[in-house]
C-alpha positions in Angstrom: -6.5 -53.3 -11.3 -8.1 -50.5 -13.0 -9.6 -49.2 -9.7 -5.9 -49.0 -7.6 -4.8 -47.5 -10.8 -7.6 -44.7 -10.7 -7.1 -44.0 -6.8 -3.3 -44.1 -7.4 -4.0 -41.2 -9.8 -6.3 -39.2 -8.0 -3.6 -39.5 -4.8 -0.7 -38.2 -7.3 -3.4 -35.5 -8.8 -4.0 -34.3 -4.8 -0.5 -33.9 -4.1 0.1 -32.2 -7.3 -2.6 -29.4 -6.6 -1.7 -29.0 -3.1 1.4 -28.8 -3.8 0.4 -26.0 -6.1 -2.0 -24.1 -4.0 0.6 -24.8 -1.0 3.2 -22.7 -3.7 -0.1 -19.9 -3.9 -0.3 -19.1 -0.6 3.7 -18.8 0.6 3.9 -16.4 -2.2 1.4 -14.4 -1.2 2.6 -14.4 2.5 6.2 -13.9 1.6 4.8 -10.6 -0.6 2.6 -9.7 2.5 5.2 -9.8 4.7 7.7 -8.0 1.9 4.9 -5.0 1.8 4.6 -5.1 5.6 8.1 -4.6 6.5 8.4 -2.1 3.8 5.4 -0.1 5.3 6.5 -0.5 8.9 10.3 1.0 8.0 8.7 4.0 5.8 6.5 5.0 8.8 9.7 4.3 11.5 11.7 6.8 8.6 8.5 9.5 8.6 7.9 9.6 12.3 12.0 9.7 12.7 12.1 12.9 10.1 8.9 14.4 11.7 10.4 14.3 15.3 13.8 15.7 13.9 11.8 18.7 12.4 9.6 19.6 16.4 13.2 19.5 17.9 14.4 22.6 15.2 
């Protein structure tokens, strides 16, 4: 009894932290991607300005 008991709670224990590292690693991909698409439309707003400026 005391060993299902002791395999039941590691089983819980290995959800619970890969639940937690699982949590880790969409934050840091949702920030990634956050920072990405900022970067991408700050260079699309530079090159825009920087072509407007050849053209005067």
């Amino acid at each position: 009894m005391g060993r299902i008991l002791l395999i039941v709670a590691a089983v819980v224990l290995a959800f619970i932290l890969f639940g937690w590292l699982l949590g880790i690693v969409f934050t840091l991909l949702k920030w990634a991607l956050i920072i990405g698409v900022v970067a991408v439309v700050a260079m699309f707003v530079a090159k825009l300005f920087r072509s407007s400026r050849v053209r005067d």
